[in-house]
DONU-149865 format. One line per 4 residues: number of its first residue (from 1); their letters; for each residue x, y, z of C-alpha. Coordinates in nm, 4 decimals. Each point is the difference from the previous one (the first is absolute). Layout:
N
NUM = a = X/Y/Z  ...
//
This chain:
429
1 = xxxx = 5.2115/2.3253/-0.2713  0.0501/-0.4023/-0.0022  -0.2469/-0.1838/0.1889  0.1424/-0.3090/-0.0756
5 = xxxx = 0.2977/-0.1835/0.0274  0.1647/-0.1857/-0.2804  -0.1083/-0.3618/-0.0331  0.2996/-0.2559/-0.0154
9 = xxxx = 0.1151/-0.3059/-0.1916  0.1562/-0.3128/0.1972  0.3148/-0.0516/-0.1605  -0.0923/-0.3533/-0.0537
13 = xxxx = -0.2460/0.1329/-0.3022  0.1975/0.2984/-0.0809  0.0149/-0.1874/-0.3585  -0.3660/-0.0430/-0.0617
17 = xxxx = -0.1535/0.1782/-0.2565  -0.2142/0.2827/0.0941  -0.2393/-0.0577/-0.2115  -0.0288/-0.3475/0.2218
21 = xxxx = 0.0844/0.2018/0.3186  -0.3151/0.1809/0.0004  -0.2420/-0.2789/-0.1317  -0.1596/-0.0574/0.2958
25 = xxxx = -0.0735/-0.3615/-0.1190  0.3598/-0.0570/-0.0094  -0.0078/0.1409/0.3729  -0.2238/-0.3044/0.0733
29 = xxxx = 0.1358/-0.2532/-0.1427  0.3745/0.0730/0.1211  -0.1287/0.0602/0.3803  0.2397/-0.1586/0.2318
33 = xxxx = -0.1328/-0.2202/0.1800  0.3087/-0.2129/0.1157  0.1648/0.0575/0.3389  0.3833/-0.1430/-0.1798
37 = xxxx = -0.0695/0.2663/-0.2647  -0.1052/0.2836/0.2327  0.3314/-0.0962/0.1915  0.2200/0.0775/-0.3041
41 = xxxx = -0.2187/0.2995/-0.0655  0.0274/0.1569/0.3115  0.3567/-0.1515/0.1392  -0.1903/-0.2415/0.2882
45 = xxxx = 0.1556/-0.1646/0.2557  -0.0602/-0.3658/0.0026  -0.2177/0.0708/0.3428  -0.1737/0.2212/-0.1962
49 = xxxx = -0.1000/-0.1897/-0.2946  -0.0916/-0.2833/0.2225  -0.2192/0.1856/0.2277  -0.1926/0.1283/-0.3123
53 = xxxx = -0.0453/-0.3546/-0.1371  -0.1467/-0.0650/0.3299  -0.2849/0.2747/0.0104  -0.0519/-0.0874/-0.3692
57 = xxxx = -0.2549/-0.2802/0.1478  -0.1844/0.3128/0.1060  -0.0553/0.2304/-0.3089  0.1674/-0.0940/-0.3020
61 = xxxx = 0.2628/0.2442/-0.1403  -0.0098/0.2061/-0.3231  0.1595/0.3646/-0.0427  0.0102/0.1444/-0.3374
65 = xxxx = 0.3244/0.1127/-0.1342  -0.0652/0.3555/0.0279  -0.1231/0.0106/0.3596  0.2684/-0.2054/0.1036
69 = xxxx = 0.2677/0.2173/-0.1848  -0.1380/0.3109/0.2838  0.1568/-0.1996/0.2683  0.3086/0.1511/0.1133
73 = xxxx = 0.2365/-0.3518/-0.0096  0.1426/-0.0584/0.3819  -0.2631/0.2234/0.1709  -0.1937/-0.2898/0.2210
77 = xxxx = -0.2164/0.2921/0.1039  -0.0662/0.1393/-0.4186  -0.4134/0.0989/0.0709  0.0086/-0.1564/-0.3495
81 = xxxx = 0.1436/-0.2838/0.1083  -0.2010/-0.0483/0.3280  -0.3101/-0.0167/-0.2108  0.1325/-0.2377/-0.2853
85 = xxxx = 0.2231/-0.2735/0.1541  -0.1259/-0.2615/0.2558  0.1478/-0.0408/0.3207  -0.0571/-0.2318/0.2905
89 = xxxx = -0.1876/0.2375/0.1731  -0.3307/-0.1096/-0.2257  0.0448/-0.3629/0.1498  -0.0871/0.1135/0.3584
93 = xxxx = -0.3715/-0.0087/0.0580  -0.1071/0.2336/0.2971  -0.2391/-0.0617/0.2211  -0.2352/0.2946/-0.1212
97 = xxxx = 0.0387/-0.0953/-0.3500  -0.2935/-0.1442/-0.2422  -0.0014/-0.1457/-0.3603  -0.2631/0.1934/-0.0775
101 = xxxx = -0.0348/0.3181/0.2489  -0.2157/0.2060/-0.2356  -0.2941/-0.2985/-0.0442  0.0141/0.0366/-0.3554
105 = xxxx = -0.1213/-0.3369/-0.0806  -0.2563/0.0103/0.2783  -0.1362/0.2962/-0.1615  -0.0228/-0.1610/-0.3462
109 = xxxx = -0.3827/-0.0170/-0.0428  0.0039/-0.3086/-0.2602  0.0429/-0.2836/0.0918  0.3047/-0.1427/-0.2315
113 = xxxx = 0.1364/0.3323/-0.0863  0.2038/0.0460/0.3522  0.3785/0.1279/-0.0750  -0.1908/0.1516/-0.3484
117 = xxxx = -0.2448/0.2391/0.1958  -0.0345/0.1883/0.3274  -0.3234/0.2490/0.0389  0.0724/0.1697/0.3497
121 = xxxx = -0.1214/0.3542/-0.0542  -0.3750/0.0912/-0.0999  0.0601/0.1563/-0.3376  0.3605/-0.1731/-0.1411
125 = xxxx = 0.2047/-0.3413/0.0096  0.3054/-0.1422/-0.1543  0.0737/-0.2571/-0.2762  0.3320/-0.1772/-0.0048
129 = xxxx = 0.0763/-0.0350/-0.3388  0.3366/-0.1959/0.0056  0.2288/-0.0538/0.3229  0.2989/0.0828/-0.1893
133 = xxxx = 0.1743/0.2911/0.0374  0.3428/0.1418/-0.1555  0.1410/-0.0127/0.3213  -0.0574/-0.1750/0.3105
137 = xxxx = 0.0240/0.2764/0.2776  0.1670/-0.1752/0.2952  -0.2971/0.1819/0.2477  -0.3377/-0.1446/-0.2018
141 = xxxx = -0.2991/-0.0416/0.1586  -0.1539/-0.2200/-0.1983  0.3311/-0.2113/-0.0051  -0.2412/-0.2914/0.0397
145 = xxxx = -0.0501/-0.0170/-0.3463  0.2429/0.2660/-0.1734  0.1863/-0.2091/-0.2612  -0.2039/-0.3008/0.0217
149 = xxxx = -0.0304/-0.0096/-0.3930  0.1143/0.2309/-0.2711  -0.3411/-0.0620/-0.1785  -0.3295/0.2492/-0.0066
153 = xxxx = -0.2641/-0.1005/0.2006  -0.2130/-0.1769/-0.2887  -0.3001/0.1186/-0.1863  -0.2931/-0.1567/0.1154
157 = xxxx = 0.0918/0.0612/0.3629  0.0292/0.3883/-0.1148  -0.3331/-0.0302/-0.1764  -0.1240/-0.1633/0.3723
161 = xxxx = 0.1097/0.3326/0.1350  -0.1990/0.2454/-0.2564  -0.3204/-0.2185/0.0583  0.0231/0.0717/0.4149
165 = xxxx = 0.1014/0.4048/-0.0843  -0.3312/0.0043/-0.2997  -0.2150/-0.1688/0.3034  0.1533/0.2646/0.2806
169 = xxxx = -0.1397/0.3463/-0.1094  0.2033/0.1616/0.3083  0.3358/-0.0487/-0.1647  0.1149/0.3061/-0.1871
173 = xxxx = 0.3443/-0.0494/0.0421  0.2001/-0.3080/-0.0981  0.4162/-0.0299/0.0676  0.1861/-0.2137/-0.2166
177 = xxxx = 0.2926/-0.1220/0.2411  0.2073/-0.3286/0.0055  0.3076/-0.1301/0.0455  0.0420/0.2979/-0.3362
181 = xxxx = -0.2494/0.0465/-0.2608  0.2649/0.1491/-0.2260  0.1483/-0.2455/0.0386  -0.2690/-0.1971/-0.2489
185 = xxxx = 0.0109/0.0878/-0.3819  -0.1546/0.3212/-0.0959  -0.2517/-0.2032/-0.2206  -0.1120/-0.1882/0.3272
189 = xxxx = 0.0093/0.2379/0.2525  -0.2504/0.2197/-0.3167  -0.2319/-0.2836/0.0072  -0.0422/-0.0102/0.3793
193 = xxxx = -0.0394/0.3956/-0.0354  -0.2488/0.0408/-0.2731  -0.2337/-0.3031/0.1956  -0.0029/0.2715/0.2983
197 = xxxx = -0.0444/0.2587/-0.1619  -0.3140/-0.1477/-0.1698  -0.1740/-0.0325/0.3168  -0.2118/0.3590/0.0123
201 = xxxx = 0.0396/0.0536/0.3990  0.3646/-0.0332/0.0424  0.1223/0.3670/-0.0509  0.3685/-0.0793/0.0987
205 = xxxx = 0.2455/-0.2168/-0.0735  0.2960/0.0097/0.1547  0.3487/-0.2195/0.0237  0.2407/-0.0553/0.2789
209 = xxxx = 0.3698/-0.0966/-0.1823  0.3511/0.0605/0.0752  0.2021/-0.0144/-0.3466  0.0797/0.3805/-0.0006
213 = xxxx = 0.1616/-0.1054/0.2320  0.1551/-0.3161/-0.0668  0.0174/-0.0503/-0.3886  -0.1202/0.3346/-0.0957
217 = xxxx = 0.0613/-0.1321/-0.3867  -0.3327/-0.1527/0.0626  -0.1951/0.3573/-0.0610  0.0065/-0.0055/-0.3551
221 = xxxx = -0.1826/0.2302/-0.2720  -0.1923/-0.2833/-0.0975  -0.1014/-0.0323/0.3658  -0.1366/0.3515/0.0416
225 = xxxx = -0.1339/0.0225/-0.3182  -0.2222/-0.3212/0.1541  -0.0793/0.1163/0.2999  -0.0878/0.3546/-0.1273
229 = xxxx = -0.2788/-0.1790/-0.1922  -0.2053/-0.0374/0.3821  0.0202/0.2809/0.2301  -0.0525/0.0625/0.2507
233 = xxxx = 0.2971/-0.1868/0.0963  0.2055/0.0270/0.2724  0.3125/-0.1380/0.1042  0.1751/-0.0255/0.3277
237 = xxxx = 0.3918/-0.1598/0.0161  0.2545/-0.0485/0.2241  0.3057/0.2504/0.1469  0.1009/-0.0775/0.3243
241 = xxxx = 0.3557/0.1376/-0.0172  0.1541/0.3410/-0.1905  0.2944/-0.2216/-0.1908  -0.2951/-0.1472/-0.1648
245 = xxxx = -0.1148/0.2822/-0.2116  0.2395/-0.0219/-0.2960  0.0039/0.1897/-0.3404  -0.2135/-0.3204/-0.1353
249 = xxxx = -0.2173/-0.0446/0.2511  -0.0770/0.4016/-0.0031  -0.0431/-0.0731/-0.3809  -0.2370/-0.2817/0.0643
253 = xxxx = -0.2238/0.2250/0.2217  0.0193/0.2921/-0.2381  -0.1726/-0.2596/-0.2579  -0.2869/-0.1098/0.2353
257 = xxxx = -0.0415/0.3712/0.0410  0.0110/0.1116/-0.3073  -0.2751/-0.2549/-0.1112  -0.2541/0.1524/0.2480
261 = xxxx = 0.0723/-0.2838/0.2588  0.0099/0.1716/0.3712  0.2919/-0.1233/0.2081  0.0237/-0.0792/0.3350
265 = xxxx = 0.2713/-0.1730/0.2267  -0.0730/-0.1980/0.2892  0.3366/-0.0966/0.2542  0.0240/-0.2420/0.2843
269 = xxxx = 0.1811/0.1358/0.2651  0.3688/-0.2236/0.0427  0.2296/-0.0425/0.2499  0.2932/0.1062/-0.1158
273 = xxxx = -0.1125/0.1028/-0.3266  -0.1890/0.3139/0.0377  -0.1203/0.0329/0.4091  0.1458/0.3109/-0.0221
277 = xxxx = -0.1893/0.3567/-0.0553  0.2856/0.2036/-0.2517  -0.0399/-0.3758/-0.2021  -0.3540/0.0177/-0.0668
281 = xxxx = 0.0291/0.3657/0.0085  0.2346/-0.0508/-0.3053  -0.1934/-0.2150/-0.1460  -0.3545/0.1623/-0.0070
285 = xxxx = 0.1747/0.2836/-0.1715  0.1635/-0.1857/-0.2752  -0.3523/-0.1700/-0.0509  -0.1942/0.3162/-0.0305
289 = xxxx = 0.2471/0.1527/-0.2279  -0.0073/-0.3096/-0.2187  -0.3424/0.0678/0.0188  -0.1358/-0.3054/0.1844
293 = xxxx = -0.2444/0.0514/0.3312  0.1526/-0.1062/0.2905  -0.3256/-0.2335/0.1520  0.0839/-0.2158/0.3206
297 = xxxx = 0.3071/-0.0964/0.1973  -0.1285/-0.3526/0.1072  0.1228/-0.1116/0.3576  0.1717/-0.3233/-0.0951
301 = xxxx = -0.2589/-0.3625/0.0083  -0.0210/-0.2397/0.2758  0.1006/-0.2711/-0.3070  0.2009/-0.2859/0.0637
305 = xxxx = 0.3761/0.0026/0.0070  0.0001/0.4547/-0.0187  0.0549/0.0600/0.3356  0.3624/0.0977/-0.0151
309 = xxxx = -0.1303/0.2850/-0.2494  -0.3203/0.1339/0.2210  0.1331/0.3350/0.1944  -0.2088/0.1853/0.3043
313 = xxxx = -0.3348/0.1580/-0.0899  0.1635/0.2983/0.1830  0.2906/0.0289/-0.2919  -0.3345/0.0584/-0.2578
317 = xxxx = -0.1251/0.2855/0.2238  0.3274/0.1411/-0.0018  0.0051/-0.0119/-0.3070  -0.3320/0.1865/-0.0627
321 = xxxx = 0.1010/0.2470/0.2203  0.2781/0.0807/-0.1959  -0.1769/0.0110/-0.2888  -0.2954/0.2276/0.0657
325 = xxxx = 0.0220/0.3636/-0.0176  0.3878/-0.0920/-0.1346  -0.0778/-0.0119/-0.3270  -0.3363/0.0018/-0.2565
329 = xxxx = -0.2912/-0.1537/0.0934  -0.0727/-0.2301/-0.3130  0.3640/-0.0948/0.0856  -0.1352/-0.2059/0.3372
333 = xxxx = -0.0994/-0.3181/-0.0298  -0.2568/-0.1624/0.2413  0.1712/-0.2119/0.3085  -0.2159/-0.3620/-0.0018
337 = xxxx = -0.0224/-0.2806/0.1956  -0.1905/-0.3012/-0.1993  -0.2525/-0.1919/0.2824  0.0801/-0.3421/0.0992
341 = xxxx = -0.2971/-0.2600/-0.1440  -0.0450/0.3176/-0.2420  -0.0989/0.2832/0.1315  0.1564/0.2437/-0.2247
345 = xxxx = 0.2174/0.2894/-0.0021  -0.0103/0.1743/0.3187  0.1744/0.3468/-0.0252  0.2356/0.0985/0.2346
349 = xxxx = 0.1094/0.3059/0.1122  0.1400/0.2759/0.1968  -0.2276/0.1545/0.2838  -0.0877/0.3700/-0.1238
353 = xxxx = -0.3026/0.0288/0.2414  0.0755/0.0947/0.3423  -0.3107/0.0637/0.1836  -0.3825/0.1250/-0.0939
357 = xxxx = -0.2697/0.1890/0.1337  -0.3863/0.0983/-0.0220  0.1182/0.1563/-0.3055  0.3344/0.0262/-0.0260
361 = xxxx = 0.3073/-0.2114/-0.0800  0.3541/0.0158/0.0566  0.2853/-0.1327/-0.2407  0.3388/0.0234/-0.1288
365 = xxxx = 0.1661/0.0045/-0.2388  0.3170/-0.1414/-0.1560  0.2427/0.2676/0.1595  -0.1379/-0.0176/0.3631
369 = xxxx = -0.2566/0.3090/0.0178  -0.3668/-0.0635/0.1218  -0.2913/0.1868/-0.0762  -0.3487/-0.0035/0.0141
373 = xxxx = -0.2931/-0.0403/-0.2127  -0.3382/0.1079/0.0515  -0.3010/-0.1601/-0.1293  -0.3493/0.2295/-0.0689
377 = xxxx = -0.1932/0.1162/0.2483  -0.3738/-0.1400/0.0387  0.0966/-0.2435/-0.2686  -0.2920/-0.2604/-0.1618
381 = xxxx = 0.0994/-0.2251/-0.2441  -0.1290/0.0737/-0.3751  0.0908/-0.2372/-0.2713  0.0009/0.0732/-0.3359
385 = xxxx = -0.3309/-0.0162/-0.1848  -0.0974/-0.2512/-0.2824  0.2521/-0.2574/0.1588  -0.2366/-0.3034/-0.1666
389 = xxxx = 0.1104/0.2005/-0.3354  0.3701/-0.0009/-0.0060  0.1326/-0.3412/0.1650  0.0409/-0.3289/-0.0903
393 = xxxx = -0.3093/-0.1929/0.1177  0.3119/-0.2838/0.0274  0.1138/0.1902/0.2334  -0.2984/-0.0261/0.2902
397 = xxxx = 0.0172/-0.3838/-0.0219  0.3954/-0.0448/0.1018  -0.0750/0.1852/0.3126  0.2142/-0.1924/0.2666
401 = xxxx = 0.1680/0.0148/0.3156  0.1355/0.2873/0.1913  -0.2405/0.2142/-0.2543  -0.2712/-0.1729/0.0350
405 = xxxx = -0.0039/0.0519/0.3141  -0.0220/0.4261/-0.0444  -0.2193/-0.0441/-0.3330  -0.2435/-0.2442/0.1616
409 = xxxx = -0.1950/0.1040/0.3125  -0.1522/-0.3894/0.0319  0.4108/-0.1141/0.0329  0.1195/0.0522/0.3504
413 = xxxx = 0.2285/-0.2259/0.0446  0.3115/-0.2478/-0.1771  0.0320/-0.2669/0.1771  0.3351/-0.2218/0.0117
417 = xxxx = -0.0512/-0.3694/-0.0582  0.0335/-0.2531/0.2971  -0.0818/0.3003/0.2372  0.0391/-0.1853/0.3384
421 = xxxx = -0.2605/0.2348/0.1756  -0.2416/-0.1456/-0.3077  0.0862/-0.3571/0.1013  -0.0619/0.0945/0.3720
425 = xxxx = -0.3421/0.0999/-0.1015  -0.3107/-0.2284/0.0940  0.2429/-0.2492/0.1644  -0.1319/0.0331/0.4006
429 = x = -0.2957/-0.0944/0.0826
//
């Protein structure tokens, strides 16, 4: 069986070399970036090409040749296309829309190093090692800076970043994201690796890119051979849509794999890209059998000027439903929403519980039936023995929130801020 489809070439560059066609620096260079280009490209109305000038003052424009040569040529509604080529749509700024709806410069911890570093959760944060990526995807969330320079975030600011990770004992886990880091030379991008690696607690280093995707040229031998030199690494790109998944970008992944690297895939639920169950359905399979986890389907960002691709929570529920018990487990990816002001992914789900007793409970499951399960009789709670033994002392110290509340038996309480009830208090006399 073929679990691909066969990648094309724009007739524009049928006479390229291949040896050029699949240098992904070649890729870079020869992005298009200009709307009177794209309109010869892709046969554009006048309208057209205007309107994308327009939204241009937005998010700059730049689609490498081979992700642009996917789009099916006078299909407005191409789900490569949607993601790829501006519209006017991004100029509209709703009412429930932020610049920043994930606080990921509020979160940055050093003071200086905003838009470089965000530390939200207890044990990992993120570096942004360049905010260039190979392709600008039209729904970005961190369009406020996505293509703001081609360059790598410099040295010493990187080196600013180690000092705060060397100081924070708690971090275990650091995610190299962007803009792309591929998207820097494999010499850089080894540099800012190896000064991670060196720090003894960080166990995991992970990084967030999309060029399987959209230059897959860019995973290289040399590349692997690099990154093979500091597992544990992990990588997680960027499917959204089945027409994505071509011979090369299956030959990408089966590289990353092949080197050790675990793969995972996270998608962001789009209107009229993928809101549809048999879609992602579709998908998750070709993933899995190209060997790459299928992680989270994101509910689309509250950023600025993405409204037009945001779809109903209820469409990602749907979606779940369709998925579980349909087809393998490791197949399903987790549903998220990410907080407002950072709070995080919050799964989302389908309701399997239907009701619960002294000891009983009663669910369903994914074709309709309900049973029951009983809990022990006369149960008392025995943990394991020697716990002190086997965890990470870390571990105790990053106790927060909803579980500190059933770990600690002094924590009663979370209470929001500006509570009015608190305000009221002490106030009459």
């Amino acid at each position: 069986m073929v679990f691909f489809s066969k990648a094309k070439i724009h007739p524009y560059w049928k006479n390229i070399s291949q040896k050029n066609w699949l240098d992904w620096r070649w890729q870079i260079k020869n992005r298009v970036t200009d709307s009177k280009f794209l309109q010869k490209l892709l046969h554009l109305s006048n309208k057209e090409t205007e309107t994308i000038k327009n939204s241009l003052k937005i998010l700059r424009m730049a689609i490498t040749p081979y992700y642009l040569s996917q789009i099916e040529v006078g299909n407005t509604l191409c789900p490569i296309r949607l993601q790829a080529v501006p519209t006017i749509f991004e100029t509209k700024i709703s009412s429930s829309d932020f610049q920043d709806p994930l606080h990921e410069e509020e979160d940055c911890p050093v003071k200086g190093l905003e838009g470089i570093l965000t530390h939200r959760y207890p044990d990992r944060l993120i570096v942004y090692v360049t905010y260039q990526c190979a392709m600008y995807c039209r729904h970005c969330t961190r369009r406020r800076h996505a293509g703001e320079t081609d360059l790598p975030t410099p040295w010493p600011k990187i080196l600013k970043v180690a000092e705060y990770i060397k100081k924070t004992k708690t971090v275990r886990d650091v995610l190299i994201s962007g803009g792309d880091p591929l998207t820097l030379s494999t010499d850089y991008l080894e540099k800012i690796i190896k000064l991670f690696r060196s720090i003894k607690h960080v166990e995991i280093i992970r990084i967030g890119t999309r060029v399987p995707v959209t230059c897959p040229m860019r995973i290289t031998d040399e590349l692997c051979q690099m990154l093979k030199k500091y597992h544990p690494i992990w990588i997680n790109t960027h499917f959204n849509h089945p027409k994505e998944m071509t011979d090369l970008s299956s030959a990408a992944c089966s590289r990353l794999v092949d080197a050790g690297i675990p793969l995972g895939n996270q998608s962001v639920l789009l209107r009229k890209v993928n809101n549809h169950p048999l879609i992602m359905k579709k998908l998750v399979k070709l993933l899995v059998t190209n060997r790459v986890r299928p992680y989270y389907i994101y509910q689309c960002d509250l950023s600025q000027g993405i409204e037009h691709f945001r779809t109903r929570v209820a469409e990602g529920i749907e979606i779940m439903e369709h998925l579980r018990g349909h087809t393998s487990g490791f197949a399903i990816p987790t549903f998220v929403i990410d907080g407002i002001g950072g709070g995080g992914k919050i799964p989302i789900m389908p309701n399997y519980v239907l009701s619960q007793g002294h000891n009983r409970w009663v669910l369903r499951n994914y074709e309709g039936l309900i049973f029951n399960y009983t809990e022990p009789d006369h149960y008392t709670y025995e943990p394991p023995i020697n716990i002190e033994k086997y965890i990470d002392p870390n571990d105790k110290q990053t106790i927060n929130g909803v579980h500190e509340l059933l770990m600690n038996l002094k924590k009663t309480n979370i209470i929001p801020k500006d509570l009015s009830r608190d305000k009221r208090k002490g106030k009459i006399k």
